[in-house]
N, C-alpha and C positions, 0 to 999 in steps of 0.2 A: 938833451933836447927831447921834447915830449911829441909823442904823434897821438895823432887825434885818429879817435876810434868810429868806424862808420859800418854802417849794417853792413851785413855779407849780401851781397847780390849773386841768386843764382844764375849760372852762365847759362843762355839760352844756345841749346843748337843748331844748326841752319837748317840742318835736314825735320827737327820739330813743325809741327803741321800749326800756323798762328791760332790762337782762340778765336771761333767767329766773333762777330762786331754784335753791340748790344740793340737788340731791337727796342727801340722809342718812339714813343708818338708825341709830335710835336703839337702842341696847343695849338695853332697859329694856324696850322694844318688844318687840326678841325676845327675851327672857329669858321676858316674859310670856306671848307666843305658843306659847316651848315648855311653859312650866308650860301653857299650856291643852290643846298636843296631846300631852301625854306618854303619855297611854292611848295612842294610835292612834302615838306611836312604838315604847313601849316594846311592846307588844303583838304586830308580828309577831315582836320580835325574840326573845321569850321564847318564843314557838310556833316559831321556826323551830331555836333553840338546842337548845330540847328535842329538836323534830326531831331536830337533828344529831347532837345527844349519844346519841340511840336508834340511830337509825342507824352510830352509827361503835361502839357498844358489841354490834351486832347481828353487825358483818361479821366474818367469820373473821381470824387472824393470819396478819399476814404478815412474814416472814423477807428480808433483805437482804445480799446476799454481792457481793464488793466482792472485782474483781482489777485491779492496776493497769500501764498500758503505759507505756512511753517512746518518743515517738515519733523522737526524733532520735540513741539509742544513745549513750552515749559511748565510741568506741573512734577511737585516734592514727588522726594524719594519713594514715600511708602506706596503711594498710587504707584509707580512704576512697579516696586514689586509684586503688588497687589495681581496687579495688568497684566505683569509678567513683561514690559515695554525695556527697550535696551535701553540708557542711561549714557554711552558713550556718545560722544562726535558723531554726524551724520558724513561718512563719509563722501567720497566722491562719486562713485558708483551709485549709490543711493538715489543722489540726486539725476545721475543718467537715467536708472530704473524707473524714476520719477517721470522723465521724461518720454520715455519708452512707451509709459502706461497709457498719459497723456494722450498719445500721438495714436495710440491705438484703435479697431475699427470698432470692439466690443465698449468702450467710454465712449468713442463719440453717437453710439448707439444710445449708450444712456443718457447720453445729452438730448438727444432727440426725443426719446418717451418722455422726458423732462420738460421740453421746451415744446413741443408737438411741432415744428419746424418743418417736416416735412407736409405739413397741409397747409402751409403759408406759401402761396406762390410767389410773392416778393420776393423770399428769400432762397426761392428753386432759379428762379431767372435773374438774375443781377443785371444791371446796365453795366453796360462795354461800351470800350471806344470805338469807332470806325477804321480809325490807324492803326489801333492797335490787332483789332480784327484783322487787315490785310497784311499787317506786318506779320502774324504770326501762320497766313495762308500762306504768304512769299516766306518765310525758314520751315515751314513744312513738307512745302514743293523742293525748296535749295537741299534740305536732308532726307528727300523721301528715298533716295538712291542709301544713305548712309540707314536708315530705318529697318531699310528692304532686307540690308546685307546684316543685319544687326539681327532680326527676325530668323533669318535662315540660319545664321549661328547657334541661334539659340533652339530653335527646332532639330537641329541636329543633335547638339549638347545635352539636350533633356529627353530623359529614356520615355517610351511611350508608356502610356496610361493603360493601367492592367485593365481586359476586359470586364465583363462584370454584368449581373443580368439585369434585366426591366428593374425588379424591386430593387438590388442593389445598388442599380443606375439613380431613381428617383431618392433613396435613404442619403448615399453619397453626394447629392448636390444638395441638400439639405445642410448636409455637415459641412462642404467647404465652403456653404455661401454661395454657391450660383443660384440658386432660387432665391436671391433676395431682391427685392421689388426696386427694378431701377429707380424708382424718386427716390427712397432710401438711400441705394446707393449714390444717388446727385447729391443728395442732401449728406453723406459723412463723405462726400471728397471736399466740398464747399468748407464743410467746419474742420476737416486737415489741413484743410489750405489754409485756411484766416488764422489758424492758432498756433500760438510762439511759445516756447515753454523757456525761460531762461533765468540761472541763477542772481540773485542780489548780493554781487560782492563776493564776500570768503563766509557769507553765512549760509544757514542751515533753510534759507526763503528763496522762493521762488514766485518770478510774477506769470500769470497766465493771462497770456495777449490775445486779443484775437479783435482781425480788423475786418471790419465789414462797411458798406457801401450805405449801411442805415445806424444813426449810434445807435439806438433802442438794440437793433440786434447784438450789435457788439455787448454790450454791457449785459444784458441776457446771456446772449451765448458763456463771455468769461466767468460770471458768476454759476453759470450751470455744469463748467467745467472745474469748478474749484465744489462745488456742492456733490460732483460726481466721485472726483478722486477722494475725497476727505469720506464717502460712504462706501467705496469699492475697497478702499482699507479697513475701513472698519471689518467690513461682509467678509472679506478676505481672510483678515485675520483669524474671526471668528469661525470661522468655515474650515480653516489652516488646525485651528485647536481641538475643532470637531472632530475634524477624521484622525488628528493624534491620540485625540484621547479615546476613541474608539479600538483605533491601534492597540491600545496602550493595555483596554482591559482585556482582548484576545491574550496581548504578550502578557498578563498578568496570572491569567489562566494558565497559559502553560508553564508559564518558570514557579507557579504553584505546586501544582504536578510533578513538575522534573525536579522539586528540590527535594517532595516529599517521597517519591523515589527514590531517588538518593540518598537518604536517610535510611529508609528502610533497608537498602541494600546494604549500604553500610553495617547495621542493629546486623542481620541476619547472617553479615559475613565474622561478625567477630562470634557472635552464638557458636555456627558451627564451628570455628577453628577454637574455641576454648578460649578465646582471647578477652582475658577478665579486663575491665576499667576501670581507673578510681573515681573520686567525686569530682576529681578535675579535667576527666574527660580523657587521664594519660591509663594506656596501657602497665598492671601491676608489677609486671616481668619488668621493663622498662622503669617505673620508678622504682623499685629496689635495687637495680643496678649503678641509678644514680646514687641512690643515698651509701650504696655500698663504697662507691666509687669516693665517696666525697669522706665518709667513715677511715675507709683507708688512707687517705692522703693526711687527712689527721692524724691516724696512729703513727704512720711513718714520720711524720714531726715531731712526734712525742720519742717516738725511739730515739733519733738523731739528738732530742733535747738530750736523754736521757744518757749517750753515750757519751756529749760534752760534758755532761758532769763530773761523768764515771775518768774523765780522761784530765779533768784538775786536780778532782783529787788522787789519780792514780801519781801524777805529775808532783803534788806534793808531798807522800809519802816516800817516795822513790826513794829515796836518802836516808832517810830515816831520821834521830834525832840530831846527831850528825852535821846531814845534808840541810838541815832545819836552822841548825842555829851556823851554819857557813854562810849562809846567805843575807839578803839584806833583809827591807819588811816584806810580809807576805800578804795578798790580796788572793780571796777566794770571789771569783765574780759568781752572779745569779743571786737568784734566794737564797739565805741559808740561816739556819736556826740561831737564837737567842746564846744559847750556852758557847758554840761555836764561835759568832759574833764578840762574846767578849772574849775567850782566852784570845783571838785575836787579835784581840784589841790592847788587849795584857801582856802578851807576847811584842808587837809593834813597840809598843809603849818602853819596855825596861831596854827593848834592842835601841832605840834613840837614844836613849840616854847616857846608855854605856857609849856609845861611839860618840856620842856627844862630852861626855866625861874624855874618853882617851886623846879624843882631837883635842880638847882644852887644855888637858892637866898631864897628860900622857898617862901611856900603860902602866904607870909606876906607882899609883894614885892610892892611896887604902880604899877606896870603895872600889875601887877596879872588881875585888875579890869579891865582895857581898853583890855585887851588880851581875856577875857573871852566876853565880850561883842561884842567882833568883832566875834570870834567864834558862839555867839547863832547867831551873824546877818547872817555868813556865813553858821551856818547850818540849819538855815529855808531854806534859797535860794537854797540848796543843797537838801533841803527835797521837796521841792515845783518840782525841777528840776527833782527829780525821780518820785514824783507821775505823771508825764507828760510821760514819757517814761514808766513807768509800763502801762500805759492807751496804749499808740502803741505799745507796748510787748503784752497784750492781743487780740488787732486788729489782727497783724499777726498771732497768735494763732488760733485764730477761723478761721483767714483766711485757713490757713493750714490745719485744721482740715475740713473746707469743700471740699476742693481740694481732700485730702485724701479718701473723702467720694463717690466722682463724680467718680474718680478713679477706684475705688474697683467695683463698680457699672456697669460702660463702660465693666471694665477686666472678670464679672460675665456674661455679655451678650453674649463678645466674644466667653468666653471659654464655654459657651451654646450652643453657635451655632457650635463650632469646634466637640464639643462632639456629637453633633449630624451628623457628617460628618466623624465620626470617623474610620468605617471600610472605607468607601471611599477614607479616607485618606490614610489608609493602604495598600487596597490594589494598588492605586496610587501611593505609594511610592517603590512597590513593581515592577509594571512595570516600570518606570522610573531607579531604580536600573538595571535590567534585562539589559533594552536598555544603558545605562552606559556602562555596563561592555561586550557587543556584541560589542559594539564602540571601544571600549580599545583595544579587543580581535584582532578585524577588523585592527585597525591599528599599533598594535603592529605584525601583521603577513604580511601584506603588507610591511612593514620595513623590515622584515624578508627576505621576497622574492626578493625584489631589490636586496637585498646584497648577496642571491644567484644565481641571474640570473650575476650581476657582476661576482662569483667568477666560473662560467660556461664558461666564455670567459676569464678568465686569466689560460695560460695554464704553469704553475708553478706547483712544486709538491716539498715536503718538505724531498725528494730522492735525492742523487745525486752521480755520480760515481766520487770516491775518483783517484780512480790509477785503468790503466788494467791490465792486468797479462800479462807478457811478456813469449813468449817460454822458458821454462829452457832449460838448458845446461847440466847439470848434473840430473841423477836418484836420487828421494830423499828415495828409497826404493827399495827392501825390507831391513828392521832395521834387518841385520845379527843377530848382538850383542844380541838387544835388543830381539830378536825371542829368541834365545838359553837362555838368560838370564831369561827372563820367563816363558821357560819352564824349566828350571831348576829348577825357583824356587818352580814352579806346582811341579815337583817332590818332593823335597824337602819336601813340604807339606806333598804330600801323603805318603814318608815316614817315615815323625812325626807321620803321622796319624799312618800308621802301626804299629810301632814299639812301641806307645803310648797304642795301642790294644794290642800288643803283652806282652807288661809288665802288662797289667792289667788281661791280661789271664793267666798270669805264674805265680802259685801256687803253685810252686812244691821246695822242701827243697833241699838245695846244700849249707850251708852253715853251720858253729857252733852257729851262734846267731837264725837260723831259729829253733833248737830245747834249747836251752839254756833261747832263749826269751819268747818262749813261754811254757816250760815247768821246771820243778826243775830237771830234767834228763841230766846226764855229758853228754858227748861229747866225743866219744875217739879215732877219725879219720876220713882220706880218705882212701878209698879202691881202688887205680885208678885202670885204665885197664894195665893187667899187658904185657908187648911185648913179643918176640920172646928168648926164654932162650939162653942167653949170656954163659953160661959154661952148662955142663953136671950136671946133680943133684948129689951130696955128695954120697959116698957109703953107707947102710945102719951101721948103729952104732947099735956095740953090747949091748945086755941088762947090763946095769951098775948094776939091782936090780932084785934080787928072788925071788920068795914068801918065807917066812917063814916057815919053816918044822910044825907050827900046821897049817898052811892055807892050805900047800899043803897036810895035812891028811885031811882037811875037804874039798877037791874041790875031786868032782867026777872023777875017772878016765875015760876020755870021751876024744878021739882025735878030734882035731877039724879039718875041711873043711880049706883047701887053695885055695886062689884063686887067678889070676895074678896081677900083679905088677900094681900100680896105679900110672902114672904122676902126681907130686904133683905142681904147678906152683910155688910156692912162695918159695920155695924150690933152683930154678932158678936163684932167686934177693932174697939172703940171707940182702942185705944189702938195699932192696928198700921201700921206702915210706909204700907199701903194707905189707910188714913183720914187720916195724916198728908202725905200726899201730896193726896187730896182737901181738904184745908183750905189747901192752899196753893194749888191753884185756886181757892180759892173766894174768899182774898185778892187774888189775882190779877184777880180778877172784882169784888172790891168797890171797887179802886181803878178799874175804868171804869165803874161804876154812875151811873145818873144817876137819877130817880124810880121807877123801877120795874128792877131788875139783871135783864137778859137776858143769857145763856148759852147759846151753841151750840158742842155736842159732834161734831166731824168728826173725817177721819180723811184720810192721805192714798191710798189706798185701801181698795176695797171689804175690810169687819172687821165681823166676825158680833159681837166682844166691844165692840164701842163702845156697845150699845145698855147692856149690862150695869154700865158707866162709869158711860152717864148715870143709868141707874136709882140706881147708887148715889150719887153727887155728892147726885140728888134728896133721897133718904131722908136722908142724912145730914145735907144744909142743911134740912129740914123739922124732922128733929129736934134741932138743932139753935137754929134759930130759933124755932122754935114757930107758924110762919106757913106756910101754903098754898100750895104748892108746884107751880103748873102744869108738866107736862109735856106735848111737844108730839113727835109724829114727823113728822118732813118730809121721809123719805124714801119716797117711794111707791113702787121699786122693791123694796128687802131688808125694810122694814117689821119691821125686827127687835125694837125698842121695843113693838109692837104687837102681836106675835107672844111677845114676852116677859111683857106684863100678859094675855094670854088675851082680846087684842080684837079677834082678826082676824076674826071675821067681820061685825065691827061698823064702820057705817058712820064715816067721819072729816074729815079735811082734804081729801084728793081729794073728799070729795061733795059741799063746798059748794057753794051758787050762786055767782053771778057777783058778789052785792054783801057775801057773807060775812055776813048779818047774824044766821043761827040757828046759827051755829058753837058756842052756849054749850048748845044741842041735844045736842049730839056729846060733852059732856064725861062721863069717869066718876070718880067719887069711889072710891078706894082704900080702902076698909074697917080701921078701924084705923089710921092714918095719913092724913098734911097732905098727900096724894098728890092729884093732879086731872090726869086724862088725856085728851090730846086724839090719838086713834090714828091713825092714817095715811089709814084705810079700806080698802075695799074691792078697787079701786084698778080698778071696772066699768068708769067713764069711763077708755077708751082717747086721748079727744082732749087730755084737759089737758093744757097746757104748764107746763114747769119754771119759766118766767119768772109764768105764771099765779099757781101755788101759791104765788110770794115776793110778789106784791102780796096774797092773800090772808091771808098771814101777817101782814105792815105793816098790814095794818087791822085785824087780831087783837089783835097787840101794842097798837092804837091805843086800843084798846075793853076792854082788859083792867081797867085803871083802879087800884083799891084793895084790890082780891078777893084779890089773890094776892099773896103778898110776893118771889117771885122764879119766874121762865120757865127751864126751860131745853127746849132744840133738840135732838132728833137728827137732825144736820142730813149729810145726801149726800156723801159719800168727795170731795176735791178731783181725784180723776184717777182716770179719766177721764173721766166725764160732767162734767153745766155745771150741773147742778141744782143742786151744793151752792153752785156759786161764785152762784148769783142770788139761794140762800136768805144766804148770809152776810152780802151787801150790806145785809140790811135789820137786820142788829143791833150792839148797840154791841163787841161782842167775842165771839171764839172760842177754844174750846183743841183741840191736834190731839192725836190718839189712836192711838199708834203701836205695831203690833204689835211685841213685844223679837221680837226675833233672825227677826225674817218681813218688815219692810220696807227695799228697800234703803236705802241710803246716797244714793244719787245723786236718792231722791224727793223729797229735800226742795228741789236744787238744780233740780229740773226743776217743778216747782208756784212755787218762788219767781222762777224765770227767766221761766214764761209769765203769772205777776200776779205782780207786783213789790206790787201793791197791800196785799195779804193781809199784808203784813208788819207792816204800822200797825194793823193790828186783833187781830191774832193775844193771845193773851192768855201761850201758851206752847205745851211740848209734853210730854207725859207718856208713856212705856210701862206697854202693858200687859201682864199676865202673865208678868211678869218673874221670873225664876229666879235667889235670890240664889246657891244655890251656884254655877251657872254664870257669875251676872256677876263673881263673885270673879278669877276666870279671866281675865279680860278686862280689868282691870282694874292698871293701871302700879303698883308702891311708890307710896306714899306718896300716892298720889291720895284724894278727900277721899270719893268714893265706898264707898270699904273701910270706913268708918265705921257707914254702911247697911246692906251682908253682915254686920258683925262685930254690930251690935246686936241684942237680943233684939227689937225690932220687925223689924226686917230678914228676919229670921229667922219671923215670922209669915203 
């Protein structure tokens, strides 16, 4: 039976802390986020575009004349050396330098001796826009604060200017340019301003822009800025060569001087120390040590030759004739003389033949004996012939070996005497080096300077003007489009930014997932703002129910207080969004009903509109049921219930005693409606506690009986007082009353974190005053809410 093999899954342990959840942004999210801030996008961007488009249709036109350089010339080889001009690529740098120059105050001066520009008042004053004038008074004003503080930094930063006297005062504004004649100066900001310097591509050209409000100027101006630069190189260059080769004949002079010092010192140091030289410029001492050295190393080759001689033929006489004819053939290697050559040859010769005879025919042969006989004859003479030459093998030997000895002898003297001339040597080799390399130096810079005095008189320069700029005919400016197009888009911007701040600052609940998601508490409408009452309110409806003849023995015979008629709104739109929302608290409520359904209306913060809620949940379940409707306020602070029916100055809940039992004193009957009010009071007594007033209520509720068919509470905000949380304990259910787009998000999480309790009792949570068109905004595709905006109740 086969099992089937499956990944190992590692065991998680419980006490492991989970991986947080992956933070994602949901499309839908922000799709909906921009449809809610598109006003506050689109909005600066159509103010700023307009702007723009005023602004760029206000300012004058402007003319563009366009002359173009080459910065690296094309002209042959030999001109370039000639010129002495580089030949490689114009680098990148090059053309920034280029641009540098360009831009500089000393060119745009020369442009001006050029053009005489500064005596043309046209070209001192240019037309301006009027927009443009104020707009740039209003960012002068908006950054004179940022100017101011900018100023002071730099006054602090920058060390103070050394004193200095009258004359050195007036010499030194000369040199940095402060004495230069303000039209002057108008006149090289104006031609900084208007000219563009920018390369053509990945080539070695550059065009020279310059825009101005008249074409004649333009076109002048670019041409006098490409006629400037192409002569400021030239000047330059030539100017560059001048003072090198000026340089050049000082430095000529002296490495003159110092080489023929060094020489001289040289001559006078070998004079005095005796130190003779040959025609090669080598000290005597020194070349006969070589030649000696090189003499010997020879001889000692000749001896080694000569004792291999001595050591073959010692080799082959050793035996004698004997040892001569025991052997096989004989080989004498090296030279060796004619008569020798052949008895060995004579010798070799009868020895084959014999052993060639005995191997064929055997030792037994008749020639055996005359072949052998010829052999002793030819190897005495063979032996006689070697001891001859071993005797001139050892001649040349000893010859050798004296040679060798004279040698060694000669080379010990030399190198005696050179040893003893040794620092002399040194330091003579040391002046001679010196004077060498001042010679070298001498004329490798003499070379030098010819070839820039040559390139001083060729007036060539590696500039050259491509094309001039012709007068335009047409304005290339101002860019209408492109002005409005980015200011637009500037707006645009800034109202992403906005509206980007805007959603990360809006924390406030308007939606069912805002408490659903973050809490286990239902959800059970919108409360929107409700309009202008479409019909007249319903007559009031008769009591349909009685008390019971024991209730009515046990309720105190005690007439109560009326008081006027209370506009109920929701009353108005029997059939609107807002009463439809109240009937589902009011289900909400019937399902925790027990004998008698109590209802309290909180909130999670202090809400002037809660009391307005509970008024109407009241009138509505009154009129609805046909049964008597106690109302009660229980919050003795805001008393806003109380202040809503016209009973504040009427005593209530705060002024009971301590056993509660004339609280039915305190009620008022609502004129025209099943309304019964028990108002807050007064609120004289400063001592009552919060916890007071809930057991006060618990024995109200207790006492209430059969009288009234349903309570409801306006009962104390959950945060931050504790009042409300002592009045809720005493009833069977509450619903919370949440301002739309005023309470945050985070309330719900922080009222549920410090009573967890409140969750088991809570009935739900409603907003109030909700705004359908702005919750449409809010609001994802497809979400079940858009049902409510889009409905004609929704819409009420």
């Amino acid at each position: 039976m086969t099992r089937e093999l499956r990944p190992y899954i590692k065991p998680v342990s419980p006490d492991a802390t989970p991986a947080p959840p992956t933070q994602t942004i949901e499309l839908r999210w922000m799709l909906t986020a921009l449809r809610r801030q598109k006003t506050t996008i689109l909005l600066p961007a159509v103010l700023l575009g307009c702007l723009g488009l005023v602004y760029a249709i206000a300012k004058p036109d402007v003319y563009n004349a366009s002359a173009t350089l080459l910065l690296d010339g094309t002209m042959n080889n030999s001109i370039r050396q000639v010129g002495g001009i580089d030949g490689r690529p114009v680098p990148e740098d090059t053309i920034e330098n280029a641009r540098v120059v360009m831009s500089s105050d000393k060119l745009a001066h020369d442009v001006l001796d050029m053009t005489g520009l500064t005596q043309d008042p046209a070209f001192l004053t240019p037309p301006d826009s009027p927009i443009s004038t104020a707009l740039d008074s209003v960012l002068k004003t908006l950054f004179l604060p940022v100017t101011w503080l900018i100023d002071k930094v730099t006054l602090l930063v920058t060390p103070a200017p050394p004193v200095t006297t009258d004359a050195g005062a007036e010499a030194g504004s000369d040199a940095t340019g402060d004495g230069v004649d303000p039209t002057t100066r108008r006149a090289t900001w104006l031609l900084q301003r208007g000219i563009t310097i920018a390369r053509i591509g990945r080539s070695s050209a550059v065009s020279v822009d310059y825009a101005s409000h008249d074409p004649v100027y333009a076109a002048t101006v670019a041409n006098a800025y490409a006629d400037a630069y192409a002569r400021d190189i030239l000047t330059s260059n030539a100017s560059a060569v001048g003072e090198t080769n000026d340089w050049m004949r000082e430095r000529l002079d002296e490495l003159r001087a110092q080489a023929q010092a060094a020489a001289d010192a040289a001559e006078r140091f070998a004079t005095d120390n005796q130190l003779a030289m040959s025609s090669t410029g080598v000290l005597l001492g020194e070349q006969a040590q070589g030649e000696l050295n090189a003499s010997l190393t020879e001889a000692i080759s000749e001896r080694a030759r000569a004792q291999a001689i001595l050591d073959i033929y010692e080799d082959a006489v050793a035996g004698g004739v004997e040892g001569l004819q025991a052997g096989s053939a004989l080989s004498i290697g090296g030279p060796v003389s004619d008569s020798l050559r052949t008895r060995l040859d004579t010798y070799n010769d009868v020895q084959a033949r014999l052993q060639q005879l005995i191997a064929s025919s055997g030792p037994d042969h008749p020639q055996v004996a005359g072949l052998r006989e010829t052999l002793n004859s030819a190897a005495e003479r063979l032996f006689i012939e070697l001891q001859a030459r071993r005797q001139e093998a050892e001649t040349e030997l000893a010859v050798a070996e004296e040679r060798v000895n004279a040698l060694r002898r000669s080379l010990d003297e030399v190198t005696e005497t050179n040893a003893g001339q040794a620092a002399a040597l040194v330091r003579l080799r040391s002046l001679q080096q010196e004077a060498e390399t001042l010679s070298s130096l001498y004329q490798a810079t003499l070379t030098r300077s010819q070839e820039f005095e040559q390139q001083q008189s060729f007036p060539v320069s590696n500039v050259r003007v491509l094309s001039y700029a012709q007068v335009p005919n047409n304005p290339s400016g101002p860019a209408i489009a492109r002005t409005a197009v980015a200011a637009g888009l500037l707006g645009l911007f800034i109202g992403l930014a906005r509206a980007a701040l805007r959603e990360a600052r809006d924390r406030s609940m308007r939606t069912a997932s805002d408490v659903t998601d973050r809490s286990g508490l239902r959800f059970l409408g919108h409360l929107p703002v409700l309009g202008r009452p479409r019909r007249p309110a319903p007559e009031r409806l008769r009591l349909t129910h009685t008390p019971s003849a024991a209730s009515r023995a046990n309720l105190p015979a005690v007439a109560r207080s009326e008081i006027p008629h209370i506009a109920i709104p929701v009353l108005s739109h029997p059939d609107s969004l807002y009463a439809e929302t109240l009937r589902h608290v009011r289900l909400a409520a019937s399902s925790r009903s027990g004998s008698l359904p109590v209802t309290g209306m909180t909130s999670f913060h202090r809400y002037d509109g809660r009391a307005m809620v509970t008024l109407n949940l009241a009138g509505q379940t009154a009129a609805s049921s046909g049964r008597r409707v106690l109302l009660i306020d229980s919050d003795r602070r805001d008393r806003q219930l109380t202040k809503l029916v016209g009973l504040s100055e009427k005593k209530g809940l705060t002024d009971l005693s301590g056993d509660s039992s004339d609280w039915r004193s305190h009620l008022y009957d609502v004129k025209h409606s099943h309304l019964t009010v028990l108002p807050a009071g007064t609120g004289g007594n400063e001592a009552v506690d919060d916890l007071t007033v809930a057991r006060s209520l618990r024995r109200i509720l207790d006492q209430v009986g059969d009288e009234f068919g349903h309570v409801l509470l306006d009962v104390p905000p959950l945060y931050p007082g504790a009042q409300g949380l002592a009045v809720l304990q005493e009833l069977q259910g509450f619903v919370i009353v949440a301002e739309w787009g005023k309470t945050p998000r985070d309330m719900v999480e922080t009222v549920l974190t410090n009573y967890p309790q409140l969750e088991a009792y809570c009935l739900g949570v409603v907003y109030d005053r909700m705004i359908p068109r702005r919750l449409k905004s809010f609001l994802v595709p497809g979400s079940v809410e858009t049902m409510l905006v889009s409905s004609p109740k929704g819409r009420n």
